[in-house]
N, CA, C and O of each residue as an XYZ file, in Angstrom:
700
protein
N      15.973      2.468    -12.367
C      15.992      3.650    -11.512
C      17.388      3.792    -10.943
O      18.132      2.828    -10.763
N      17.733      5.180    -10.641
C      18.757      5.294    -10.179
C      18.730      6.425     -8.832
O      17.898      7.232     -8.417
N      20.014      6.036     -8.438
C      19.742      6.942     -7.154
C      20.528      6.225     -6.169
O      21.339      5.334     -6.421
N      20.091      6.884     -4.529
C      20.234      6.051     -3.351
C      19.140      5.462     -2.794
O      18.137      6.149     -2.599
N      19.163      4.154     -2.466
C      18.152      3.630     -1.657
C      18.573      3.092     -0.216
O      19.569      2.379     -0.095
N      18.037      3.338      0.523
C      18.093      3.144      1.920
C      16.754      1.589      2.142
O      15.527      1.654      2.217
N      17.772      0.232      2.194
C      17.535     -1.119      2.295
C      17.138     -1.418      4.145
O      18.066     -1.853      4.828
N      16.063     -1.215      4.681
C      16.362     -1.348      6.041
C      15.775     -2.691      6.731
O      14.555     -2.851      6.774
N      16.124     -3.070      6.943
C      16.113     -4.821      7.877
C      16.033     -4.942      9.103
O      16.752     -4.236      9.810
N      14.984     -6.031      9.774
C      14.459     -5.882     10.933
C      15.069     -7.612     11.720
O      15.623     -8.604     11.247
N      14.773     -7.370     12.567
C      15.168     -8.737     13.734
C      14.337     -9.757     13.008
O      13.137     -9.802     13.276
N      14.820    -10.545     12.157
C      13.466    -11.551     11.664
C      14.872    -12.642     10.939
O      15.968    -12.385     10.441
N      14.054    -13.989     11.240
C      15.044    -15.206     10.219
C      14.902    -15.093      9.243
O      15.490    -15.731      8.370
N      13.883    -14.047      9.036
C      14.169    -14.243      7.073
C      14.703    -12.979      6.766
O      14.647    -12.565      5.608
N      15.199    -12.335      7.641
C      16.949    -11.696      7.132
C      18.017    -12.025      6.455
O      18.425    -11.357      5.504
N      18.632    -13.199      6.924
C      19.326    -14.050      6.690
C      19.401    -14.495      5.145
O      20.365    -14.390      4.386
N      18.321    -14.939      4.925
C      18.285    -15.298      3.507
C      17.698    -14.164      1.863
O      17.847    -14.299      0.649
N      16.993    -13.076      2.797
C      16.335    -12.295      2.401
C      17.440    -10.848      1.209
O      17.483    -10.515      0.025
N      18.239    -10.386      2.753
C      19.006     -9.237      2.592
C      20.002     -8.980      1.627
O      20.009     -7.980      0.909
N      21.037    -10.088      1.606
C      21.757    -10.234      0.912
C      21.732     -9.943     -0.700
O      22.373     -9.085     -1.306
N      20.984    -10.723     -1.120
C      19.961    -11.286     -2.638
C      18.942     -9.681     -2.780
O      18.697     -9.206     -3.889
N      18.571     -9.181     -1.792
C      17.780     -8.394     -2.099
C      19.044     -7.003     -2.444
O      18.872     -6.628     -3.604
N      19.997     -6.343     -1.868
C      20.988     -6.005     -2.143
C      21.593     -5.787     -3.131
O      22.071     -4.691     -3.424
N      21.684     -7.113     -3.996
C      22.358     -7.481     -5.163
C      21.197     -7.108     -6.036
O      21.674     -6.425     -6.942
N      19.742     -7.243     -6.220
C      18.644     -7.234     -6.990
C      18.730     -5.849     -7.223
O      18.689     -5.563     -8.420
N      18.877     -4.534     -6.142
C      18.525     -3.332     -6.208
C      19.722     -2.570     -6.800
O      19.752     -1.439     -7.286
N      20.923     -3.682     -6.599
C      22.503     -3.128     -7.140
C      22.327     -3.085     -9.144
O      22.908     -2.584    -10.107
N      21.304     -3.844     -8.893
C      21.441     -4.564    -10.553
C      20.189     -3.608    -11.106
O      20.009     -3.315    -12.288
N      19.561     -3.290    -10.242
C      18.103     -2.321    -11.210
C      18.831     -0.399    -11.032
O      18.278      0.629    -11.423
N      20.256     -0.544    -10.283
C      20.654      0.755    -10.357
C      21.098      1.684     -9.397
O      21.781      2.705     -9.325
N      20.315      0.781     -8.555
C      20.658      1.799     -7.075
C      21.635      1.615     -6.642
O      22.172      0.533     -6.880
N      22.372      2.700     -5.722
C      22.911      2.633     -4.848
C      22.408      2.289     -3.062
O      21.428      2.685     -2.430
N      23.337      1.566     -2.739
C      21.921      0.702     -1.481
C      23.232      0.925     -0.500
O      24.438      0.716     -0.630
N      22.419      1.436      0.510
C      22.637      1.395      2.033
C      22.169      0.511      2.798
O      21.100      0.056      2.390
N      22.486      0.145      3.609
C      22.122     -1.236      4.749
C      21.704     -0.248      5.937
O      22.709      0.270      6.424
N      20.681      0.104      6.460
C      20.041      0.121      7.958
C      19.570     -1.113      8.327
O      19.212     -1.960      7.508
N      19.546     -1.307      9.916
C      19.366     -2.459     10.585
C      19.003     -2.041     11.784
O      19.491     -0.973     12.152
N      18.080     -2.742     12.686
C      17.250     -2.591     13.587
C      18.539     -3.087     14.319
O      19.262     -3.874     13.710
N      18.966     -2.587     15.893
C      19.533     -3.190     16.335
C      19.465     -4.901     16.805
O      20.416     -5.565     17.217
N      18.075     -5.356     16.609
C      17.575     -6.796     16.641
C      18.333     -7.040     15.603
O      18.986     -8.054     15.850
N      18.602     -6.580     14.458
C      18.366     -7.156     13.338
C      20.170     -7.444     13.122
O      20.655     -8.411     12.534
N      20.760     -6.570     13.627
C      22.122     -7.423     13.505
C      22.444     -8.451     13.768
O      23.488     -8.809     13.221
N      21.931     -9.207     14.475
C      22.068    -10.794     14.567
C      21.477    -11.516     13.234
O      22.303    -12.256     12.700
N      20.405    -11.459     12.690
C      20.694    -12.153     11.367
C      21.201    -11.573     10.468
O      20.625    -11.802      9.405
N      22.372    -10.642     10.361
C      22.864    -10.360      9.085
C      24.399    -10.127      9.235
O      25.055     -9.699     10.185
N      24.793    -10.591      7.863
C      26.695    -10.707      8.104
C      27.110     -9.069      7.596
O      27.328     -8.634      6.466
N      27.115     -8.489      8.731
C      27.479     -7.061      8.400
C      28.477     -6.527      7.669
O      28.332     -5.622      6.846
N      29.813     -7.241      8.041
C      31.128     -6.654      6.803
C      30.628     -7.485      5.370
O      31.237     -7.431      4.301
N      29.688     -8.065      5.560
C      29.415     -8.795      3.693
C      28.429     -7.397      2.830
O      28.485     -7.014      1.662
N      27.484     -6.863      4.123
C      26.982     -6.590      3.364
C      27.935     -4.739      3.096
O      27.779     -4.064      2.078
N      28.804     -4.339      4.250
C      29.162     -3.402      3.805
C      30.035     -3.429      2.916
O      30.247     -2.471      2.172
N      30.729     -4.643      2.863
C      31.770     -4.940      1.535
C      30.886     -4.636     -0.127
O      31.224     -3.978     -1.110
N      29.556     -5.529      0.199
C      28.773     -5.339     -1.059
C      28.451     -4.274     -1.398
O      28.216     -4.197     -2.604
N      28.302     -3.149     -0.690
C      27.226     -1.852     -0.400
C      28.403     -0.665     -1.138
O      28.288      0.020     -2.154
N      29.611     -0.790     -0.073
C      30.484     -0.213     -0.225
C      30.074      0.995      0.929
O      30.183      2.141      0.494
N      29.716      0.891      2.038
C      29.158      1.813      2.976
C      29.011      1.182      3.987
O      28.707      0.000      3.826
N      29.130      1.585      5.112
C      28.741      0.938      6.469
C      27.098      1.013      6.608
O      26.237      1.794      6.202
N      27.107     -0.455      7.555
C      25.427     -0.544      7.969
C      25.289      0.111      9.022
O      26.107     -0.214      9.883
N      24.644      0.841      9.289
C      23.771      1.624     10.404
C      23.100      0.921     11.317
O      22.062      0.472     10.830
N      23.307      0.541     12.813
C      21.995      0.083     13.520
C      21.917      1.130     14.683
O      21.231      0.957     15.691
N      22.579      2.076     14.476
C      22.561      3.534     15.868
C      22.357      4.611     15.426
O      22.776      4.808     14.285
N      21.899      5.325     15.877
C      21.321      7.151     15.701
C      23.132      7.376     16.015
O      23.754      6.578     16.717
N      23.651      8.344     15.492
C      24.784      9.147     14.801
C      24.475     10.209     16.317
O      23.356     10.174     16.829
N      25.150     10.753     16.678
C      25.503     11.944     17.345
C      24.976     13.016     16.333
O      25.116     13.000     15.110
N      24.282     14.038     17.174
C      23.730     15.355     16.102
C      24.626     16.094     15.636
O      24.428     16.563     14.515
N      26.053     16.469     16.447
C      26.979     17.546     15.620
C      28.013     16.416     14.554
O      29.179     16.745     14.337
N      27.436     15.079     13.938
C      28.793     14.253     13.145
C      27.548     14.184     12.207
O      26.318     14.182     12.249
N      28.859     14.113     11.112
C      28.763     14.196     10.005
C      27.729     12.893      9.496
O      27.932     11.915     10.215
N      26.944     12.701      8.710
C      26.243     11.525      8.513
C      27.129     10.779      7.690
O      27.939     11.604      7.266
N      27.373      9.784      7.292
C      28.622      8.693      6.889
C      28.018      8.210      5.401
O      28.682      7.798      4.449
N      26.241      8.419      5.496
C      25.436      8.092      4.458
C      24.979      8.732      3.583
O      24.223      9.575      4.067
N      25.055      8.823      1.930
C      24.212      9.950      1.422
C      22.559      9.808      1.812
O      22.089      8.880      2.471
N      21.981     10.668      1.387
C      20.796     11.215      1.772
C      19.895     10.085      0.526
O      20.183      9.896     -0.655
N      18.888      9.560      1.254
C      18.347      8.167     -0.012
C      17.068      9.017     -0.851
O      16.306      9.825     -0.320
N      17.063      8.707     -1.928
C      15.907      8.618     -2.627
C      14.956      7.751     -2.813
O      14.364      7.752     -3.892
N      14.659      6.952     -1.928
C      13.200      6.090     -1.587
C      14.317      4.567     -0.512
O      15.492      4.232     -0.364
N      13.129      4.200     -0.115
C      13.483      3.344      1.556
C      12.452      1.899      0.613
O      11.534      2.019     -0.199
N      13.288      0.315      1.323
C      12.689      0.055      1.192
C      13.148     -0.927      2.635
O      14.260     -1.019      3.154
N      11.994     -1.517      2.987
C      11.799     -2.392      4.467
C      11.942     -3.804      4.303
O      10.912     -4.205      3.761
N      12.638     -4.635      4.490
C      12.458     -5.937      4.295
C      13.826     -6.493      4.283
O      14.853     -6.325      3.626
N      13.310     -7.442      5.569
C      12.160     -7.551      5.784
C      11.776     -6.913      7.044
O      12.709     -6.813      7.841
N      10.336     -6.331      7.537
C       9.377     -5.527      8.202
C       9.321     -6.542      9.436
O       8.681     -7.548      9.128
N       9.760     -6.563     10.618
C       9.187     -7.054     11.479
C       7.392     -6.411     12.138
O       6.808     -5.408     11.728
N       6.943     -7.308     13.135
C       5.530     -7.041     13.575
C       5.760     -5.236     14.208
O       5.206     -4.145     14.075
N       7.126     -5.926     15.046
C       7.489     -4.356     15.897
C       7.951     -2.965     14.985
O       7.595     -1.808     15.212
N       8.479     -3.246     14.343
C       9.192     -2.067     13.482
C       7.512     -1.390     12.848
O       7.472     -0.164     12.957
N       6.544     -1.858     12.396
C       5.696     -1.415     11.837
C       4.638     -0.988     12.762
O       3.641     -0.334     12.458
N       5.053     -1.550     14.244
C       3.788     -0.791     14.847
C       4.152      0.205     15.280
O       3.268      1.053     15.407
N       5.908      0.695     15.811
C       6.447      1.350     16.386
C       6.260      2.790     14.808
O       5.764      3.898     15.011
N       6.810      2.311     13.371
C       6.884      3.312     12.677
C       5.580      3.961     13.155
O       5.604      4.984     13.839
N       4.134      3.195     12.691
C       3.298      3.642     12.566
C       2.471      4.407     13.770
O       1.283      4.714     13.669
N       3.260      4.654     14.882
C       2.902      5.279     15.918
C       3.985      6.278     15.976
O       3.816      6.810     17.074
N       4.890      6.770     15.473
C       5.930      7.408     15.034
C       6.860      7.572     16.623
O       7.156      8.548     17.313
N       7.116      6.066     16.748
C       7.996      5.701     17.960
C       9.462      5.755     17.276
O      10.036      4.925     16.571
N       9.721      6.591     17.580
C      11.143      6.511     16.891
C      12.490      5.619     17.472
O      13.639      5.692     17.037
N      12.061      4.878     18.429
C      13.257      4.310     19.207
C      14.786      3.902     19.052
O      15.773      4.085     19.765
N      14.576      3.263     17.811
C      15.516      3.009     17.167
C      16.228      3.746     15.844
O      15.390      4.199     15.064
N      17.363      3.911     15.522
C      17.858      4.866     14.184
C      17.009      4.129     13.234
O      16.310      4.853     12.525
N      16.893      2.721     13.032
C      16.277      2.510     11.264
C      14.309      2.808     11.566
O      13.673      3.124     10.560
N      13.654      2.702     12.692
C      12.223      3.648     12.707
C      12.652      4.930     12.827
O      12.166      5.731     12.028
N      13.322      5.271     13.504
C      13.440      6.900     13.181
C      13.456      7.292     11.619
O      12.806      8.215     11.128
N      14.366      6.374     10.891
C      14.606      7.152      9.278
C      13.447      6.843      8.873
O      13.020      7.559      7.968
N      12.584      5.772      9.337
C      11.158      5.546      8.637
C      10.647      6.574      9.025
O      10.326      7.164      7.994
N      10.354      7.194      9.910
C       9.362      8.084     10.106
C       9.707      9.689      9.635
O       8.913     10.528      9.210
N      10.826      9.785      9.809
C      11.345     10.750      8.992
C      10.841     10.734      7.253
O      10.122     11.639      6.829
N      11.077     10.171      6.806
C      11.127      9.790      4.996
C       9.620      9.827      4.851
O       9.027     10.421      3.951
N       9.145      9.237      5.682
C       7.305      9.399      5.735
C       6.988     10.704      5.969
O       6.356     11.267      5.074
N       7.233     11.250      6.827
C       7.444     12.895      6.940
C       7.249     13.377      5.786
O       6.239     13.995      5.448
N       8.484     13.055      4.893
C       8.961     13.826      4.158
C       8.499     13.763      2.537
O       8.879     14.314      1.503
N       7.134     12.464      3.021
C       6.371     12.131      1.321
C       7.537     11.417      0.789
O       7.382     11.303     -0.427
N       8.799     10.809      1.235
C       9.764      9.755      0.382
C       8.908      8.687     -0.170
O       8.010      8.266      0.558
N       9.027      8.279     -1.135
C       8.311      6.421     -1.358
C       9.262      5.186     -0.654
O      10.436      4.816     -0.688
N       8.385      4.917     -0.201
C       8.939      3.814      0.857
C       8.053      2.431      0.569
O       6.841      2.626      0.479
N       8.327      1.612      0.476
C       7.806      0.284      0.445
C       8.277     -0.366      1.269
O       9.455     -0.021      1.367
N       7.874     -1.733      2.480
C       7.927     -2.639      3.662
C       7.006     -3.604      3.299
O       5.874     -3.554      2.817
N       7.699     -4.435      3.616
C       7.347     -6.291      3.346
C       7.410     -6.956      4.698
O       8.373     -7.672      4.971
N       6.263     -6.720      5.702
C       5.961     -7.613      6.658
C       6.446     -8.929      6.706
O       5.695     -9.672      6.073
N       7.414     -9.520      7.210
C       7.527    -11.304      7.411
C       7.202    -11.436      8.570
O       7.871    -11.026      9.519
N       6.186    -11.998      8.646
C       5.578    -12.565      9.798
C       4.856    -14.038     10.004
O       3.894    -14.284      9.276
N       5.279    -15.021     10.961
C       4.827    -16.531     10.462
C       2.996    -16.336     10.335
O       2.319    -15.474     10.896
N       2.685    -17.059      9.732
C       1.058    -17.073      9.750
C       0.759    -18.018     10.581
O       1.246    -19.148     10.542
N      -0.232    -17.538     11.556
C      -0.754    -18.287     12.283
C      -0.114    -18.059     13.968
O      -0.757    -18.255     14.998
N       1.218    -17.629     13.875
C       1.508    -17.135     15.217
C       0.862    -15.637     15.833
O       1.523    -14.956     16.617
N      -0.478    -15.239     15.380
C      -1.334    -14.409     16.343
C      -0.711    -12.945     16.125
O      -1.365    -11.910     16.254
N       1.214    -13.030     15.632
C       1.147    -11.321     15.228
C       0.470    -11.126     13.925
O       0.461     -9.944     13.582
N      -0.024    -11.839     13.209
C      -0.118    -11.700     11.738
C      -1.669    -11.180     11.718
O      -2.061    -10.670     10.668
N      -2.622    -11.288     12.882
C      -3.820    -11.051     12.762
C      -4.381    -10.203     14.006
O      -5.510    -10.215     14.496
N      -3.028     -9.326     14.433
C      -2.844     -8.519     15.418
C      -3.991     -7.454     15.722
O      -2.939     -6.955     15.321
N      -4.391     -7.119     15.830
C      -5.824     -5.586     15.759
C      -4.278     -4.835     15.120
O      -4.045     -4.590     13.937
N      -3.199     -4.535     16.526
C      -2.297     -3.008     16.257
C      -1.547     -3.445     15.297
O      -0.865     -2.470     14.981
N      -1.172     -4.597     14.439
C      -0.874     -4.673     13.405
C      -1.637     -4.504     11.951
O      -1.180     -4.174     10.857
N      -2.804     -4.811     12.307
C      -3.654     -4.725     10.938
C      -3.979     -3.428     10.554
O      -4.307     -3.032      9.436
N      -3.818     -2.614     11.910
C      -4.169     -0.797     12.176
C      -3.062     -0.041     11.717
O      -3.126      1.077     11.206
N      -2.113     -0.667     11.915
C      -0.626     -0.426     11.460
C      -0.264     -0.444      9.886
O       0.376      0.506      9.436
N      -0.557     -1.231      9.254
C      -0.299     -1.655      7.962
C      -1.528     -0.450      7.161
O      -1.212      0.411      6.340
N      -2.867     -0.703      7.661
C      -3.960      0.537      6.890
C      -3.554      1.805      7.214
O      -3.905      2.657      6.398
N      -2.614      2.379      8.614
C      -2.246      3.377      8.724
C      -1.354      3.879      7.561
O      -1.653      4.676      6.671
N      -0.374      3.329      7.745
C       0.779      3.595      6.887
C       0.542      3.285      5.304
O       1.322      3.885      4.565
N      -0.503      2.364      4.611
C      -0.728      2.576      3.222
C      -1.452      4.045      2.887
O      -1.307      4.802      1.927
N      -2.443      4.146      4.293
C      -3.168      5.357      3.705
C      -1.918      6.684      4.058
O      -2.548      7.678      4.421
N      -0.683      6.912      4.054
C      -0.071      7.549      4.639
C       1.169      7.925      3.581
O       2.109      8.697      3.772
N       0.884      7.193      2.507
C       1.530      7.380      1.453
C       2.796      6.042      1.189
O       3.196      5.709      0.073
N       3.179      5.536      2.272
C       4.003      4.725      2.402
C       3.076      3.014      1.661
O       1.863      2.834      1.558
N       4.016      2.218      1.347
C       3.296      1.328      0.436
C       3.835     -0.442      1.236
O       4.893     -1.035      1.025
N       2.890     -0.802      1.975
C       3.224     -1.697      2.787
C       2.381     -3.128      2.411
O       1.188     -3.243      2.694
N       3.268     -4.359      1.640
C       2.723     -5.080      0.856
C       2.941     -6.446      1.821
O       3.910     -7.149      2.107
N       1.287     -6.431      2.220
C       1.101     -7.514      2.813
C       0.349     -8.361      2.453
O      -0.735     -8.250      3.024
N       0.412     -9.386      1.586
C      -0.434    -10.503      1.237
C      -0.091    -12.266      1.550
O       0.081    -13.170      0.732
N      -0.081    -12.297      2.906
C       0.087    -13.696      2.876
C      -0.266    -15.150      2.519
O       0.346    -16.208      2.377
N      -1.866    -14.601      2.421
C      -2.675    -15.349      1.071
C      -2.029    -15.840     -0.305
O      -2.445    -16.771     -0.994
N      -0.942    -15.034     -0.561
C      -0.185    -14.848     -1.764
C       0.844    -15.406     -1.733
O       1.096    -16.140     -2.688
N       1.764    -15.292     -0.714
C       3.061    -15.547     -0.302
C       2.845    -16.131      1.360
O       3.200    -15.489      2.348
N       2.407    -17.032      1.384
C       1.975    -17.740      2.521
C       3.007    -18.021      3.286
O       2.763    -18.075      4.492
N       4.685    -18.326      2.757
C       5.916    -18.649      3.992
C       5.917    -17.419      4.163
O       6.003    -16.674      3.187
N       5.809    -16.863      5.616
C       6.020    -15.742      5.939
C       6.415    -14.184      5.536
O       7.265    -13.366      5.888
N       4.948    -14.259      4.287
C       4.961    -12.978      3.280
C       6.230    -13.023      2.932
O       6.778    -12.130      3.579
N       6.936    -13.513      2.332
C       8.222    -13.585      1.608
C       7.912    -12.661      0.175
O       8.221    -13.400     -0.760
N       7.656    -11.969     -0.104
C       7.277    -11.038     -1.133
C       9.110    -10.996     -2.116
O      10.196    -10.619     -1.675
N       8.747    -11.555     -3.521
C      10.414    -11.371     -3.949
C      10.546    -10.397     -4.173
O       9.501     -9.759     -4.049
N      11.719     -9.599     -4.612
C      12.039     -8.278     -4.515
C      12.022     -7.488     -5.476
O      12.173     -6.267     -5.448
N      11.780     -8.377     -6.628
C      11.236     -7.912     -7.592
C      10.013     -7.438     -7.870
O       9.805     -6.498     -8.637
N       9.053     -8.144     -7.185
C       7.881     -7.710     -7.151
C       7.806     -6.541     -6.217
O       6.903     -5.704     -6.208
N       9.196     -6.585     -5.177
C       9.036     -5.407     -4.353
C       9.496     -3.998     -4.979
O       8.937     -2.931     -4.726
N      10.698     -4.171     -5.912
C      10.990     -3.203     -6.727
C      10.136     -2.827     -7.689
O      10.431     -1.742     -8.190
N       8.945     -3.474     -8.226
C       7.936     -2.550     -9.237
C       7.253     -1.922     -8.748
O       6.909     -0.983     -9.466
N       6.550     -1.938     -7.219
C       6.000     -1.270     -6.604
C       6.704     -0.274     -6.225
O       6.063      0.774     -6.304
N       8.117     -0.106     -5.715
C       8.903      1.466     -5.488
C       8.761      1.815     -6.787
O       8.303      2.920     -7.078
N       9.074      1.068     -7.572
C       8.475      2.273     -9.093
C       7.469      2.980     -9.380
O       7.469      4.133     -9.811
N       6.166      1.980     -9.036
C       4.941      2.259     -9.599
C       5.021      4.007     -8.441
O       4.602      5.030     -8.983
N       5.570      4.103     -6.953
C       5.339      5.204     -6.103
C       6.431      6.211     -6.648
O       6.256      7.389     -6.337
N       7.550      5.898     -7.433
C       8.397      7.020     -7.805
C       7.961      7.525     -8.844
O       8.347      8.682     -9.012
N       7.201      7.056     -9.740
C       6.239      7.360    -11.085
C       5.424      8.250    -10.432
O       5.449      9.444    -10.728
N       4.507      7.691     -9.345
C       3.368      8.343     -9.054
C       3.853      9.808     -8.096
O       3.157     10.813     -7.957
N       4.580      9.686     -7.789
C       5.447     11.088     -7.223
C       5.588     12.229     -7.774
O       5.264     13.319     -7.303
N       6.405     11.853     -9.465
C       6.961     12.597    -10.347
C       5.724     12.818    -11.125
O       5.748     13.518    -12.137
């Protein structure tokens, strides 16, 4: 696939190891990848690496309305990794931050979007009520939010490959 994709990353330790690699995976299946970041989320991630890689600056602020956007316009979003907050806030269409705002926007807008929850199992967000309400919201909502920790038990670590056939299987099902 080709295009722009908008890569957005949340306050979580498995940023760190996650973002980078995932970057390079989506560079290599075609895309062009943008870095959004939760303002949490700049602390686990080496920002001039990844704008060096990207070739674009990372985003963790809403832009002033009369400036120019710095980013092209993406052809599908993908989340990961998804903190507990970013998904309850999208899914209540709390826009607080610039990278939930573009979520809720792109959802708006029928974009295909895929989000990969990392969340530890067993620390009580993972079996949340407003998280579990959150995740059925937003699948039935068109957005494709792959949570199986049963599956991927270290903190839904979903690889990105498996995360990239699913933005396919929704850009197929689009077209």
């Amino acid at each position: 696939m080709t295009g722009v994709l908008y890569l957005i990353s949340c306050g979580s330790s498995s940023a760190l190891e996650m973002v980078e690699p995932a970057v390079l995976a989506c560079q290599a299946a075609g895309w062009d990848v943008c870095v959004f970041t939760t303002p949490m989320g700049k602390q686990f991630l080496n920002v001039p690496r990844l704008a060096q890689l990207t070739g674009h600056p990372v985003r963790s602020e809403y832009k002033q309305w009369d400036m120019p956007d710095v980013l092209p316009r993406a052809d599908a979003l993908i989340v990961y990794p998804a903190s507990f907050r970013t998904i309850n806030a999208w899914a209540a269409g709390n826009s607080d931050t610039a990278a939930v705002g573009i979520l809720c926007e792109y959802l708006g807008l029928r974009m295909p979007i895929v989000a990969v929850p990392c969340l530890r199992t067993g620390s009580g967000l993972d079996t949340h009520p407003a998280f579990l309400e959150s995740v059925k919201k937003l699948n039935a909502w068109g957005a494709r939010v792959l949570y199986e920790p049963e599956k991927y038990p270290v903190r839904n670590q979903i690889p990105i490959e498996v995360v990239l056939a699913e933005l396919e299987q929704l850009i197929t099902k689009k077209l």
